[in-house]
FIMI-425417 format. One record per residue (C-alpha): x, y, z; residue in three letters. Coordinates in steps of 0.02 Angstrom, whole numbers. Example, Ala and Ser with C-alpha at 12.3 -4.5 7.8 and 13.67 -1.06 7.14 Angstrom:
% residues 2
        X        Y        Z   code
      615     -225      390    ALA
      684      -53      357    SER
This chain:
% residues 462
        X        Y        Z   code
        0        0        0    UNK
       62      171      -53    UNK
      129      289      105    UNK
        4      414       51    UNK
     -145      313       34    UNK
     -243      378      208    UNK
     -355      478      116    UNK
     -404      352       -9    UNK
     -530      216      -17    UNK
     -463      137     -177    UNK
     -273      101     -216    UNK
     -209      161     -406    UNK
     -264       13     -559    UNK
     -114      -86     -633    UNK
      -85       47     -761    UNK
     -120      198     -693    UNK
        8      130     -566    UNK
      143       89     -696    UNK
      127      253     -758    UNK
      160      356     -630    UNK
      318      286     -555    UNK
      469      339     -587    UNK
      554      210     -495    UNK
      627      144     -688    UNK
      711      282     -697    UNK
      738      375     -499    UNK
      827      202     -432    UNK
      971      290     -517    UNK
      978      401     -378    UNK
     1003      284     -222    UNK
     1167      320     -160    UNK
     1091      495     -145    UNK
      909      477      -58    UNK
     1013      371       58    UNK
     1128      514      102    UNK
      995      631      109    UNK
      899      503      232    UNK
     1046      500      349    UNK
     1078      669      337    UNK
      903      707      388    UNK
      871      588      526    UNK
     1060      632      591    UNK
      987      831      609    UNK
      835      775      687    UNK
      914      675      835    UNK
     1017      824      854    UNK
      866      946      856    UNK
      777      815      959    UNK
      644      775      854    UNK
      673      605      859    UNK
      792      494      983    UNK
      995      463      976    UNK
      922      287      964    UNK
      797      307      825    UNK
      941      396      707    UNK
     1065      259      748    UNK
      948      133      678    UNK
      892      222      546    UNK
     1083      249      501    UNK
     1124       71      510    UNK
      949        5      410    UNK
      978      139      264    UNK
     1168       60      271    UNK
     1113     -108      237    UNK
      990      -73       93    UNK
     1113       42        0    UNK
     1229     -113        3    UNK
     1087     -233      -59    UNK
     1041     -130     -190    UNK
     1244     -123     -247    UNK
     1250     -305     -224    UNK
     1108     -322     -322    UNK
      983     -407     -201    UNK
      863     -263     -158    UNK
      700     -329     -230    UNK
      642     -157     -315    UNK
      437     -155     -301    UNK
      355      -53     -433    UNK
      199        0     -304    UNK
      319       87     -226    UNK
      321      207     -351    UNK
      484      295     -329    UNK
      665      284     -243    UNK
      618      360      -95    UNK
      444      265      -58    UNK
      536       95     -104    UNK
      686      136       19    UNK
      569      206      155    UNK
      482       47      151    UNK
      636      -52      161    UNK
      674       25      299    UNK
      530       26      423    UNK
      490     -168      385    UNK
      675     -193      440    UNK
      686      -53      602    UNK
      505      -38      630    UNK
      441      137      697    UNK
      609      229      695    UNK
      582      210      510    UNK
      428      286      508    UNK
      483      429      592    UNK
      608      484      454    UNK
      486      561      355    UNK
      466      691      486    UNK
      480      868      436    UNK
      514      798      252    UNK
      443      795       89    UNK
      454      708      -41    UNK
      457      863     -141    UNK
      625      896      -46    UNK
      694      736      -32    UNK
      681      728     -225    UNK
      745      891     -258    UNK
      894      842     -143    UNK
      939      698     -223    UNK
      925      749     -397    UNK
     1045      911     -349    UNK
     1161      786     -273    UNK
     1180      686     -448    UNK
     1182      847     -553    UNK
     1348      907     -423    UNK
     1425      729     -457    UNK
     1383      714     -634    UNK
     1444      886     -679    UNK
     1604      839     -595    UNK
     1604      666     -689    UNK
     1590      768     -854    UNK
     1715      904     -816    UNK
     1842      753     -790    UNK
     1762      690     -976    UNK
     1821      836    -1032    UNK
     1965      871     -968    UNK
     2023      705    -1042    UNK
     1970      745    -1212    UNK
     2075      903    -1211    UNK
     2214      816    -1158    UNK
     2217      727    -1317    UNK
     2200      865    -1427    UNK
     2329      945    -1328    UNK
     2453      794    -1366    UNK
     2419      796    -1524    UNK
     2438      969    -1591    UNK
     2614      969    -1491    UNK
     2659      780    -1582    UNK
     2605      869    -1749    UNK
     2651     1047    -1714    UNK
     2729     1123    -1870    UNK
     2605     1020    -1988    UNK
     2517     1135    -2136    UNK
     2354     1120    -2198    UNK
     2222     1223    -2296    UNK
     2099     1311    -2204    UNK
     1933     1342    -2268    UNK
     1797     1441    -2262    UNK
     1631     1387    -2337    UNK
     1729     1218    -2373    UNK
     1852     1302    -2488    UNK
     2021     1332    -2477    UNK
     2048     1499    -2411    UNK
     2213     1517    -2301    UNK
     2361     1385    -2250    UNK
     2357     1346    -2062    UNK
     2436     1233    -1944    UNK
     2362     1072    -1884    UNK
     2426     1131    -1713    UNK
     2328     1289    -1723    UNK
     2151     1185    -1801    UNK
     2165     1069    -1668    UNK
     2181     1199    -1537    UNK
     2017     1284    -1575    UNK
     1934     1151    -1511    UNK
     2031     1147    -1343    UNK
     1984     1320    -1327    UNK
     1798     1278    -1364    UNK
     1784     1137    -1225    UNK
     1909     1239    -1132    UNK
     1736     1347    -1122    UNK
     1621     1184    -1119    UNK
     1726     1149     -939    UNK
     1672     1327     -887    UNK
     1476     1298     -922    UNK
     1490     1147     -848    UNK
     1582     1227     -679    UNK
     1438     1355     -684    UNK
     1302     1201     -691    UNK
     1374     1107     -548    UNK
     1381     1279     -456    UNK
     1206     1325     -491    UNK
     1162     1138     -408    UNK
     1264     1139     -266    UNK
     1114     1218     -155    UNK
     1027     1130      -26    UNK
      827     1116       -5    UNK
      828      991      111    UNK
      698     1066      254    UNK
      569     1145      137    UNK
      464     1010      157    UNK
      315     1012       39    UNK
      337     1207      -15    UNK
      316     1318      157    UNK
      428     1261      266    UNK
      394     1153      425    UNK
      362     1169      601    UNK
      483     1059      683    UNK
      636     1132      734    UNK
      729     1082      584    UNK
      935     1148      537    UNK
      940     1168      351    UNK
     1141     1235      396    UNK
     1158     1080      475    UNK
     1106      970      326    UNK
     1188     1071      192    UNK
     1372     1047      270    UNK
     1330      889      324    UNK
     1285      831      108    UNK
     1424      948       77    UNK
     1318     1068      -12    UNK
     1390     1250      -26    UNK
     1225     1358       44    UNK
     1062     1322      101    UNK
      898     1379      -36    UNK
      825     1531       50    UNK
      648     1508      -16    UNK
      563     1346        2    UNK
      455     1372     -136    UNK
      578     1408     -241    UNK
      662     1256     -170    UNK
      558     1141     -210    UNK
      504     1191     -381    UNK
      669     1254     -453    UNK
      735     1154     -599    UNK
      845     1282     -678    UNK
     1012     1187     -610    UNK
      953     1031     -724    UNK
      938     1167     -869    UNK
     1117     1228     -836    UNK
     1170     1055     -852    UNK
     1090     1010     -992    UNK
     1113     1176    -1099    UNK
     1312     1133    -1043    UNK
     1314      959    -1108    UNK
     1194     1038    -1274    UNK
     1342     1170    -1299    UNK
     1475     1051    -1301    UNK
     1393      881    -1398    UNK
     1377     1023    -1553    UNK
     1564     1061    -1514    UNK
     1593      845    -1524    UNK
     1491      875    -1691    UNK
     1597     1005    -1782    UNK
     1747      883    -1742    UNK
     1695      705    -1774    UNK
     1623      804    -1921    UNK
     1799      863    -1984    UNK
     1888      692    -1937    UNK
     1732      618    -2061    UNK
     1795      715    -2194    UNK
     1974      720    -2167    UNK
     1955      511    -2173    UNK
     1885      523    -2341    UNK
     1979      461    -2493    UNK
     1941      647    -2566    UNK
     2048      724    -2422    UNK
     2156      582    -2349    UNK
     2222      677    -2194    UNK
     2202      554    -2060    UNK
     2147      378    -2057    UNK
     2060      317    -1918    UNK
     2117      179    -1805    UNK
     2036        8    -1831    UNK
     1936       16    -1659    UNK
     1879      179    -1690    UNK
     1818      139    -1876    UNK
     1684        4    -1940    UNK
     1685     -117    -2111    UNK
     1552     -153    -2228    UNK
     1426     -302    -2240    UNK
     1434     -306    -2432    UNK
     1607     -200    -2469    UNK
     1759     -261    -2411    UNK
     1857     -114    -2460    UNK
     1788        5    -2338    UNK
     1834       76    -2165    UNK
     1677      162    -2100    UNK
     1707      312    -1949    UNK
     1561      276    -1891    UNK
     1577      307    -1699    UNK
     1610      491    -1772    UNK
     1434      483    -1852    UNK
     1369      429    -1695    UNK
     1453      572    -1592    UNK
     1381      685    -1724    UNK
     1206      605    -1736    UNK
     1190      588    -1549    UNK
     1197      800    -1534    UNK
     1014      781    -1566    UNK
      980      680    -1415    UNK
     1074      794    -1331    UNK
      985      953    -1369    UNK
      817      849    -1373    UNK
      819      797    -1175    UNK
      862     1016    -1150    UNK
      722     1064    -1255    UNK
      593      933    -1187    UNK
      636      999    -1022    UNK
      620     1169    -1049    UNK
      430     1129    -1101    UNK
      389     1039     -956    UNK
      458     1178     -837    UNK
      340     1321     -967    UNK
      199     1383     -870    UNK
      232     1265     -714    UNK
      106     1353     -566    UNK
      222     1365     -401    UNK
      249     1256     -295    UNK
      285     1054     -349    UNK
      169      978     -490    UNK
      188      803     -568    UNK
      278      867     -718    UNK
      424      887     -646    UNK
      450      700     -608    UNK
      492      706     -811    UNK
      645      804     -758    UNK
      774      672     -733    UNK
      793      542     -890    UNK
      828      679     -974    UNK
      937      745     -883    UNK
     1048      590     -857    UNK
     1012      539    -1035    UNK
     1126      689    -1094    UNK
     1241      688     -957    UNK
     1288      505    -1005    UNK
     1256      503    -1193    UNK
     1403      679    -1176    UNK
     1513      577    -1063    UNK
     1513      438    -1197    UNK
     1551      557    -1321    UNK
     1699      649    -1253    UNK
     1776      457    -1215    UNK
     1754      414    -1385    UNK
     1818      570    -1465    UNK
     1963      562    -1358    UNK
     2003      391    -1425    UNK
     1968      450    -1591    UNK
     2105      597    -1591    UNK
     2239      510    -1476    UNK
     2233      358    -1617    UNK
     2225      440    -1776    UNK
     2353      429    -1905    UNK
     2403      617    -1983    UNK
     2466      614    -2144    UNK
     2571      799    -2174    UNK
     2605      741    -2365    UNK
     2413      740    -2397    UNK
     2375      917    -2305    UNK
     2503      984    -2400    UNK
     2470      943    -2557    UNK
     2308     1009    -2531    UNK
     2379     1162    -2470    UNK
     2441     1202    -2616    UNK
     2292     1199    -2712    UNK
     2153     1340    -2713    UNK
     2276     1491    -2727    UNK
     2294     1502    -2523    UNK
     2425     1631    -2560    UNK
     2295     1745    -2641    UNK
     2280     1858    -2479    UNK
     2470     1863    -2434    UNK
     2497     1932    -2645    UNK
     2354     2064    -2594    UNK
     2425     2139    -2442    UNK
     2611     2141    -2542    UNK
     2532     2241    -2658    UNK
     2440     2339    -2504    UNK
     2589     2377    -2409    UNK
     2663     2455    -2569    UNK
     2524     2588    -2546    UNK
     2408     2507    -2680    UNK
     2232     2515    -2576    UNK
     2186     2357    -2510    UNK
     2021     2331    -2618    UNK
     2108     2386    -2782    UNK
     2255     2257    -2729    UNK
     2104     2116    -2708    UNK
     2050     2146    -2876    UNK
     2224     2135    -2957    UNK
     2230     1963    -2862    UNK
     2084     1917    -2933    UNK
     2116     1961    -3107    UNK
     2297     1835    -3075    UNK
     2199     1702    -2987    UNK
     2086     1704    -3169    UNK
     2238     1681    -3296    UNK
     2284     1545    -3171    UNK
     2114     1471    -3180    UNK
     2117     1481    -3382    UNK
     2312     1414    -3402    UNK
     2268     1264    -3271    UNK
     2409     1323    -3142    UNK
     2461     1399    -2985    UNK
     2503     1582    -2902    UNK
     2662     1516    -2891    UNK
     2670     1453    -3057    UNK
     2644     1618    -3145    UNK
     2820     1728    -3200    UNK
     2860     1881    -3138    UNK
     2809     1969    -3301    UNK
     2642     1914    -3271    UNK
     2636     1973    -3109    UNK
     2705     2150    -3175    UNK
     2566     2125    -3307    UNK
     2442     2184    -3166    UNK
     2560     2288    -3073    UNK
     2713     2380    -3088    UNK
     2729     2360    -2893    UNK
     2759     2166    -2915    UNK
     2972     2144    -2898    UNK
     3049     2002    -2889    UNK
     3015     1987    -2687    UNK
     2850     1914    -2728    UNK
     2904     1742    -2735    UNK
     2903     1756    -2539    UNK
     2737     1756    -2525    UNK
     2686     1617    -2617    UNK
     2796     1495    -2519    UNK
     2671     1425    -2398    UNK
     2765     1397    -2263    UNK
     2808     1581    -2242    UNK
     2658     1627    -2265    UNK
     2610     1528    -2099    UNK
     2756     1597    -2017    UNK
     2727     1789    -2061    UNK
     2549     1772    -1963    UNK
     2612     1822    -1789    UNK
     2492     1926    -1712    UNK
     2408     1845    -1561    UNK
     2327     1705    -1574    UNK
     2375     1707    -1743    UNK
     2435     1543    -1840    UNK
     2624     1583    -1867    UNK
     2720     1422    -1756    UNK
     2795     1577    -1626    UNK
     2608     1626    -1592    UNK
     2547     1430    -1595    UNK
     2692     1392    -1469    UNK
     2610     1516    -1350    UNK
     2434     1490    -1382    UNK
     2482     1293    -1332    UNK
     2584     1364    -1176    UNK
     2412     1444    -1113    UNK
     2290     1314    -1178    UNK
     2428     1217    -1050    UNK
     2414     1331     -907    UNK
     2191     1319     -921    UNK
     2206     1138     -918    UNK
     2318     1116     -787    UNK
     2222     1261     -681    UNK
     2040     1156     -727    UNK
     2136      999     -660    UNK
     2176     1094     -494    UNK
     1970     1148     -480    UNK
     1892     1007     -514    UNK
């Protein structure tokens, strides 16, 4: 029989019963109702709501069913419809009345709350560590293939040459910002509403301090109706992990086309790749795809969320039992993500020959010829179109910038000498690009120096 059921004459049918417990998915959370339990009936003996004795044996009991459900022997009972109801039950058929009494000053509008802000603290962590990993490879890898050259692009055509180095550190610099969102989410959860009870409060004697130092929770929730009804932690997690599977995307995106035959930069190791049923020939990234095609999931569980929390009446409603699959959904289907992506990067094969053959294709020296011709006074836009007019007869002979004589350079331009030739050699045209965070190997060097110093300094805070 349910703990509620008092007031009722009838108990819930078979499948309204089934479908409104959350047990499936809340018996996730039992390492954390149980330290919410013991941190609760630990306040009350010391408020002397209950007895020294009752807490002791409410201690011990909650003990003993967190290690049967690890060992796998807690029989779960779907009419207790959630974690807390199924544990609570456990525990006063095993200690009797002192069980009963640990619902006092408590609701399970609290106790929910609590628990679920306990896993969003510990998953955020988990995922910060996910992360952290991930930029470690990157990190490797851009030192191991620092003074590579490759094209750049912009709308998918060759625009400038870059440095692998510098490519690859973009993305350490976007989940160097991924780390920081998810900082902020574990933040925003690490609040304690333990001691609102049902949304105004109780009137036992009750230390809400106590309990928040003693779950290790960084400030007590000043308004219990706010306590009880606030999701918006869950949202900062979510919109975090959202953020940074579409940063996953945009790289297992490039390492798809970089493994193609058409670009041949990297090839993928053989347990990060996939064959064919029917084509023997073929090495399929396909746990790239899945990073990429799981970014919908991702943002799916944030969005789904947000319209369950729209137009929400204060205090607790129903709804917001919908707010956890979600929720762990994305914060495991991102953890999965950044482990596979960091396999991905720390096992791929670069191949420099292939990137810079490519590099010289597409007139990527266009823009360095423009500014030579700007710096000789010719305005900038009048230089572009000089360019342009050289990158045609190149188009129409079937050659190169670099191909071309210096008469038809002067052809365009009596500014053109013979100094030109300097910038159509790609690798000084890297290595002239030294402004800040620029792609020249002195400003690379210290880019990778601080991308260094935030990793190291995230490894110290989490």
């Amino acid at each position: 029989m349910a703990l509620w059921s008092g007031r009722f004459e009838k108990g819930a049918d078979a499948f309204t019963q089934r479908f409104g417990a959350s047990l499936p998915v809340d018996k996730k959370l039992y390492a954390q109702d149980v330290a919410g339990s013991v941190a609760h009936g630990q306040m009350l003996a010391a408020q002397g709501v209950i007895s020294a004795k009752d807490a002791a044996a409410i201690k011990e009991g909650l003990a003993a069913i967190q290690a049967a459900i690890e060992e796998g022997t807690f029989a779960f009972d779907i009419n207790n419809e959630d974690i807390h109801m199924s544990i609570e039950s456990a525990l006063t058929a095993v200690i009797g009345d002192a069980g009963a009494r640990l619902h006092t000053g408590r609701s399970r509008n609290d106790q929910v709350v609590t628990d679920t802000r306990l896993y969003a603290k510990q998953r955020a962590s988990d995922l910060m560590d996910a992360n952290l990993a991930l930029r470690a490879a990157l990190l490797e890898a851009a030192e191991k293939h620092f003074d590579v050259i490759l094209p750049g692009y912009t709308h998918l055509q060759h625009a400038q040459p870059v440095l692998l180095s510098h490519h690859l550190l973009a993305y350490v610099w976007m989940l160097t910002r991924d780390f920081e969102r998810l900082a902020a989410a574990r933040a925003a959860a690490d609040a304690n509403p333990l001691g609102s009870a049902a949304l105004a409060g109780t009137t036992y004697p009750l230390d809400r301090f106590a309990t928040t130092a003693a779950l290790g929770f960084a400030r007590p929730i000043p308004n219990s109706l706010d306590a009880v009804s606030d999701r918006d932690f869950l949202l900062d997690l979510m919109y975090a992990c959202s953020v940074s599977s579409l940063h996953l995307s945009r790289l297992a995106e490039e390492l798809i086309l970089w493994s193609t035959s058409e670009f041949g930069f990297i090839t993928m190791a053989d347990s990060y790749a996939t064959g064919s049923s029917i084509m023997p020939q073929k090495k399929n990234p396909d746990f790239a795809e899945l990073i990429r095609g799981k970014t919908g999931r991702v943002v799916g569980d944030l969005v789904a969320l947000m319209m369950t929390l729209k137009s929400l009446p204060l205090a607790y409603n129903k709804d917001l039992q919908e707010d956890k699959e979600g929720a762990m959904d994305a914060a495991d289907t991102l953890e999965d993500c950044y482990r596979c992506a960091a396999g991905m990067v720390a096992t791929m094969t670069v191949h420099p020959e292939a990137m810079m053959a490519q590099a010289h294709k597409g007139y990527l020296a266009a823009t360095d010829v423009a500014d030579y011709l700007a710096k000789k006074g010719m305005p900038f836009r009048q230089a572009h179109e000089v360019v342009g007019h050289l990158v045609l007869l190149c188009d129409k002979r079937g050659c190169d910038l670099e191909d071309l004589a210096l008469d038809d350079f002067k052809a365009e331009s009596d500014l053109f000498e013979a100094d030109i030739a300097g910038c159509l050699n790609l690798k000084a045209i890297v290595e002239a690009r030294t402004t800040y965070g620029g792609t020249a190997p002195v400003a690379v060097r210290q880019q990778l120096e601080e991308a260094q110093r935030a990793y190291e300094a995230d490894q110290i805070r989490l």
